[in-house]
N, C-alpha and C positions, 0 to 999 in steps of 0.2 A: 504493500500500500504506500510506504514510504517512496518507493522510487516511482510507482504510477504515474505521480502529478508530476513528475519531471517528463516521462517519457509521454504523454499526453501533450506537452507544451513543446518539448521537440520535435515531434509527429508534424507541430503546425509550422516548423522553422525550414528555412532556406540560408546562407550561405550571406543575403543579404541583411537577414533576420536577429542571425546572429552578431551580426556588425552596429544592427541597430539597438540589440539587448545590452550588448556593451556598452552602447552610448549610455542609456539607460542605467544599470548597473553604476556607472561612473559618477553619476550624482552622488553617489554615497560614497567616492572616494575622500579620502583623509587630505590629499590637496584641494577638492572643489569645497569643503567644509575652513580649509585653512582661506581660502580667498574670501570666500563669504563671509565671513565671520568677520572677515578686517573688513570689508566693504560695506557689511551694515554699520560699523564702528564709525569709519571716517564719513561714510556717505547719510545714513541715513537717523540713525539715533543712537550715540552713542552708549546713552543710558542704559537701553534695551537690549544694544549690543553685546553690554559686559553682560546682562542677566541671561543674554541665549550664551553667550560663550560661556558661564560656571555651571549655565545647567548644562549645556551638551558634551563639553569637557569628562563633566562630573558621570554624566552618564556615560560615557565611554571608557571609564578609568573601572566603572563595576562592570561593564559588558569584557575588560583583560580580563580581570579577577575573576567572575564567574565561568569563563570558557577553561581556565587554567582549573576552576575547581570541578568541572562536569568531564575535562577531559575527553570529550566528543569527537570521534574520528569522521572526517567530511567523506561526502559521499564517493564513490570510483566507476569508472566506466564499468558497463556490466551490458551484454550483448549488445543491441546496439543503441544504449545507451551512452553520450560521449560527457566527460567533463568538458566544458567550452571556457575559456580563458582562466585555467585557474591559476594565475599570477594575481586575480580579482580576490580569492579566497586562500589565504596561507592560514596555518595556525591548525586549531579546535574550531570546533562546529556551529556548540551550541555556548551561547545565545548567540544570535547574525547579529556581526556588528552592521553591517548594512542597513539590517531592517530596524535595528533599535534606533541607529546613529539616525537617521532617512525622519525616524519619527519623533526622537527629540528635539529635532531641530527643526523640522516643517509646525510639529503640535505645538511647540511652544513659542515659535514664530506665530502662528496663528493665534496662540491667546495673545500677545503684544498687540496685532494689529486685527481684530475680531471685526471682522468684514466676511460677510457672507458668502462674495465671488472666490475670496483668499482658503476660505474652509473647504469648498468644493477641490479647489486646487491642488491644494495640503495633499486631500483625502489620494485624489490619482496621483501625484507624486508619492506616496506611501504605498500606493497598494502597485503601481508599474516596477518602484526600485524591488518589493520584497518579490512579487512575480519572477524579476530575470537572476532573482538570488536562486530558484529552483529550474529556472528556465538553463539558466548554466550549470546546472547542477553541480554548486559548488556547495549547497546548504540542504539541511533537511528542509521539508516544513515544519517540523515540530522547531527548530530554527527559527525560523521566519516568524513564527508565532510567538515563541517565547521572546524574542528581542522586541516586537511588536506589543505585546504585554506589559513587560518592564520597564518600557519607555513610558506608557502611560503610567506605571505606578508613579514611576521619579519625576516625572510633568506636576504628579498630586502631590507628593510631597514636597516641590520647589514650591508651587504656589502655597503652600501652610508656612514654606520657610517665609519667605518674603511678601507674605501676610502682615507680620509683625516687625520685620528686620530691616532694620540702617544702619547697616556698617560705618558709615560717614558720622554716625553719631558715638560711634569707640573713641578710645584713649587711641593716639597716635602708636604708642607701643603695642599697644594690645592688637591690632589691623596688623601692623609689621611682623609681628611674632605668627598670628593666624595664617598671613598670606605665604608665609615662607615654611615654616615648622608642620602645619597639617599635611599639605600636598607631599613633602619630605616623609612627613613620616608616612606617608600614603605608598610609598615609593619602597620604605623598608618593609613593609610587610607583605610588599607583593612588586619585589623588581624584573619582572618578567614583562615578554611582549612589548605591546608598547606604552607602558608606565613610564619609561623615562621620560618620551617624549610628551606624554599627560602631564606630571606632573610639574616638568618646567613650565609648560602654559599654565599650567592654575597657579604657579609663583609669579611668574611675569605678566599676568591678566591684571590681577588686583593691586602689584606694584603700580604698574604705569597709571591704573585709573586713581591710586592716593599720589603719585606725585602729578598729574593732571591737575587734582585738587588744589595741591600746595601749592605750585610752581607757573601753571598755563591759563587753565579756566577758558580752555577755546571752544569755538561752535563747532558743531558739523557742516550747519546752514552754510551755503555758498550756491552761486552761478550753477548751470549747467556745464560751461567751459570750465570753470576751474575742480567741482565736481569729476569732471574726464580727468584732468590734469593729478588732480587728487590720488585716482584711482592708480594713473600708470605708475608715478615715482611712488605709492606708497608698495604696490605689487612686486615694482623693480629691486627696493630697499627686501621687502618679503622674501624675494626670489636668493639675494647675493647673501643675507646669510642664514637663509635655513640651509641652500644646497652650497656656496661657499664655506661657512661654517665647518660642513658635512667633511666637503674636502679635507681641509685644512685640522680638521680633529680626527680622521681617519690614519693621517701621515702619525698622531702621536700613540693614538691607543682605538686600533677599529672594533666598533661595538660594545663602548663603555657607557654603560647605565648613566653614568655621573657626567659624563661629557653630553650625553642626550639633553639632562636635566636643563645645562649651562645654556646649550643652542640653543634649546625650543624657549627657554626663558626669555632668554636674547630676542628669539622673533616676535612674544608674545609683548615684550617692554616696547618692540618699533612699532607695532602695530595701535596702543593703547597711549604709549607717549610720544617716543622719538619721532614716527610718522608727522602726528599733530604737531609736535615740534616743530619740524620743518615746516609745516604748513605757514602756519603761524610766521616764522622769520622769513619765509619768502612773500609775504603780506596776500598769503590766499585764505587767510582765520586772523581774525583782528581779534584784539584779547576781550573788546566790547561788544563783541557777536556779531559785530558788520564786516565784511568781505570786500578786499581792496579790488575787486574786479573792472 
């Protein structure tokens, strides 16, 4: 029964098909989530932006930890049944980060912007990405379900959390200590997969948004042109050191948890400050929310 809904859905695929499940599938890569995630930051609100980055962050740091503890072996070709791009599914099985990742981040985009066209939206962006998670046969469905699931628990639980919660109203030490020492220690009890690179973004997410505070106080608001402009140098700065970085810590020690920690922090401080930063002293964020355009 388990492999049925796979071979049902490859029954209906072509050569093109499968080019096109890719596309698809790739929504839920870990780069198109890194791009979006700075783009709703710099472009659209950054308030709302840090709150989808700790929940979606947050939920992909328990979808390592739970695959590591179900130990789930992914599905294998079997008569002619084919696995289709599994460079898309490395690891354990269960829970699909696809399907979880796809649904924390559309579901709780949709509660920020609760628009009725946006809900419709969400819903076929959730149910196309978990579809070509079986459609390539890199995931169970009991996969696809349980990531889908979980996602919605940690949606209910973020909104209870930040029901009541303003970090902005902490002791300045007591923020610095949280933003650094949790995710850290999130990291020692479960240094596997990709935890490293989890928990450097959840120290460098909340850094850059308290020195924001302290330091900048810039808008997101700007032009459509400077908006574009925005997007490319903050991309290009994204680009040189998550994959420069990469390089360049590979040459001292390749595949070090702790070197992970450092980059992904690194990318996550350009994205939430250094980015704005630049913005700001190239006069496309004026510190009084107007835009020199």
């Amino acid at each position: 029964m388990a492999t049925s809904w796979a071979e049902f859905l490859q029954g209906l695929g072509s050569p093109a098909v499968d080019k096109l499940v890719y596309m698809i599938t790739s929504i839920g890569s870990e780069f198109f989530y890194g791009i979006a995630l700075a783009f709703t930051y710099w472009v659209w609100d950054k308030r709302k932006g840090y709150r989808l980055g700790m929940v979606f962050l947050s939920s992909m740091f328990v979808n390592s930890w739970l695959k590591f503890v179900f130990s789930t072996p992914r599905p294998t070709p079997y008569g002619k049944l084919r696995v289709i791009y599994p460079e898309t599914g490395g690891g354990f099985s269960f829970p699909s980060g696809h399907a979880q990742g796809t649904t924390t981040f559309w579901g709780w985009l949709s509660h920020e912007v609760r628009k009725k066209g946006f809900y419709v939206m969400t819903g076929i962006i959730i149910v196309m990405v978990a579809a070509s998670r079986i459609y390539l046969n890199v995931h169970w469905p009991i996969d696809v379900v349980g990531g889908f699931v979980i996602a919605l628990l940690w949606i209910g639980l973020w909104k209870l959390v930040f029901r009541g919660y303003d970090e902005t109203k902490w002791p300045v030490e007591l923020r610095l200590v949280f933003a650094t020492l949790v995710p850290l220690l999130m990291y020692w009890m479960h240094p596997r997969g990709d935890s490293g690179m989890l928990a450097g973004l959840l120290v460098g997410l909340p850094l850059g948004r308290y020195l924001d505070e302290r330091y900048l106080m810039w808008t997101e608001k700007a032009s459509t042109r400077v908006q574009c402009a925005k997007g490319v140098l903050g991309t290009a700065g994204f680009a040189v050191l998550r994959y420069g970085l990469k390089a360049v810590f590979n040459v001292i020690h390749p595949e070090s948890g702790i070197l992970d920690i450092v980059r992904y922090a690194l990318v996550a401080l350009w994205v939430s400050y250094g980015a704005p930063f630049v913005f700001v002293k190239l006069g496309w964020q004026a510190r009084n929310g107007t835009c020199d355009s």
